[in-house]
C-alpha atoms as a printed R data frame, in Angstrom:
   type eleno elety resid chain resno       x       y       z
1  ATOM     1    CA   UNK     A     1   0.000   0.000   0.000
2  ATOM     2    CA   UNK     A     2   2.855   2.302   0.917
3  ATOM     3    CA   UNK     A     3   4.123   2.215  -2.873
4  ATOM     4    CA   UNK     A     4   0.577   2.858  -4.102
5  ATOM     5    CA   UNK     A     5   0.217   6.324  -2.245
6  ATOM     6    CA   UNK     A     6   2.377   8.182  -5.030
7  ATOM     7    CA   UNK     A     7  -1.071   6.953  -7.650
8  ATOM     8    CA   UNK     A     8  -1.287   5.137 -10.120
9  ATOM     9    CA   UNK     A     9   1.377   7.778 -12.656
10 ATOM    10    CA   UNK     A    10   4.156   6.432 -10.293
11 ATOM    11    CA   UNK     A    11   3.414   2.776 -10.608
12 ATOM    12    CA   UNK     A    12   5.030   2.027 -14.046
13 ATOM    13    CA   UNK     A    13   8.526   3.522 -12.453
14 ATOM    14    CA   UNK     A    14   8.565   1.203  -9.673
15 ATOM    15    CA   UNK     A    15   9.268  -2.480 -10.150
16 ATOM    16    CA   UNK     A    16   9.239  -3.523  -6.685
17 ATOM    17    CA   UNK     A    17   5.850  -2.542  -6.310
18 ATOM    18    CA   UNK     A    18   5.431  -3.716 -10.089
19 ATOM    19    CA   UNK     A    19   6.681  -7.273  -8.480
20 ATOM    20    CA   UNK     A    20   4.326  -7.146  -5.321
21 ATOM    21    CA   UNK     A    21   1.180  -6.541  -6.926
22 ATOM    22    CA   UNK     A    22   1.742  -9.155  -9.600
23 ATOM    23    CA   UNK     A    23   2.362 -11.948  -6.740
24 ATOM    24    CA   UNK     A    24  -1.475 -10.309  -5.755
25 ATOM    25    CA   UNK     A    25  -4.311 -13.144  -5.515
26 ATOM    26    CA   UNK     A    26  -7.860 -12.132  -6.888
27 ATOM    27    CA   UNK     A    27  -8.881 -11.497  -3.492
28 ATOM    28    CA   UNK     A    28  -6.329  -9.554  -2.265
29 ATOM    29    CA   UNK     A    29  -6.308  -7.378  -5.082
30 ATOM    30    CA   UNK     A    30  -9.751  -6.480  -4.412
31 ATOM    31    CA   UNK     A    31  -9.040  -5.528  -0.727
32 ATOM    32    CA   UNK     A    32  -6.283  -3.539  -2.171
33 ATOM    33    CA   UNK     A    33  -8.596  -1.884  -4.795
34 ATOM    34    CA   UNK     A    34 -10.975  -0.943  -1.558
35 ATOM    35    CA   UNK     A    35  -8.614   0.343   0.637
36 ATOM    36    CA   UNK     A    36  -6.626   2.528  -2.225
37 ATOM    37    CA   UNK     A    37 -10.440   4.293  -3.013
38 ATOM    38    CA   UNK     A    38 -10.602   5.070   0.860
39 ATOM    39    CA   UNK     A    39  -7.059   6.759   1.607
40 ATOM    40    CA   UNK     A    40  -6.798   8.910   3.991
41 ATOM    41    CA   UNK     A    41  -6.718  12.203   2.609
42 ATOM    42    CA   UNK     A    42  -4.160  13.502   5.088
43 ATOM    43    CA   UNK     A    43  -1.956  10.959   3.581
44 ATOM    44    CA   UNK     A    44  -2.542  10.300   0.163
45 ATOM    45    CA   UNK     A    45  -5.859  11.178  -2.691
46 ATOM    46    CA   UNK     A    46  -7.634   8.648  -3.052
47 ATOM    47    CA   UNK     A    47  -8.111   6.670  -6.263
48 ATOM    48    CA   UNK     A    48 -10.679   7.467  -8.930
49 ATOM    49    CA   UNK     A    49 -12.456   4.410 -10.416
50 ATOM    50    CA   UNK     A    50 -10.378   5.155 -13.527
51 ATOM    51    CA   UNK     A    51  -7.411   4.724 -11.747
52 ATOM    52    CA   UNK     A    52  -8.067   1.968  -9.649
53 ATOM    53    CA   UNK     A    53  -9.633   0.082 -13.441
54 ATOM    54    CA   UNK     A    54  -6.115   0.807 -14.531
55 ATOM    55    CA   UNK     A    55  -4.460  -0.875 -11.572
56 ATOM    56    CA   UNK     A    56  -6.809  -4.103 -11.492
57 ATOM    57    CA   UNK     A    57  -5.845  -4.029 -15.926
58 ATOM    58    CA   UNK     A    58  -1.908  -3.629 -15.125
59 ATOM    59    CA   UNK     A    59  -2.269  -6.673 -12.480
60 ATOM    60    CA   UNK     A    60  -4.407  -8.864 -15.400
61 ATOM    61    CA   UNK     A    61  -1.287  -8.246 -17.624
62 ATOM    62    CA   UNK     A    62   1.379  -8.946 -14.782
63 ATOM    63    CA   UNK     A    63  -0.404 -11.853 -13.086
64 ATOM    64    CA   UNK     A    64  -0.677 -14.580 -16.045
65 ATOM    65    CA   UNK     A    65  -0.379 -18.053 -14.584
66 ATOM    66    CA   UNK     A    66   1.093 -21.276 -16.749
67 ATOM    67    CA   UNK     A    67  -0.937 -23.782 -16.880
68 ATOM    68    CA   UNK     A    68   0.816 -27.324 -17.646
């Protein structure tokens, strides 16, 4: 959550948090998703529903299991 308070612009330049938020499950994901929309204003905005779309679209791409 920490790397996610910077929004969504700084996500791309940030491969640790890249890294962590591919290793996401579905569920967890979500409860990030909620929790980003509902930041504390004295700490960070919180995320449009544009932004937080784009998030949940960057993990789709990052989080692609093989199945054997």
């Amino acid at each position: 959550m920490f790397g996610m308070r910077e929004g969504i612009e700084a996500l791309p330049t940030n491969p640790d948090t890249l890294w962590r938020l591919s290793k996401l499950s579905e569920e967890q994901l979500c409860a990030v998703c909620e929790r980003l929309q509902n930041f504390n204003p004295n700490i960070a905005p919180a995320w449009s529903p544009q932004e937080v779309q784009a998030l949940v679209d960057i993990w789709s791409a990052t989080n692609v299991k093989i199945v054997t």
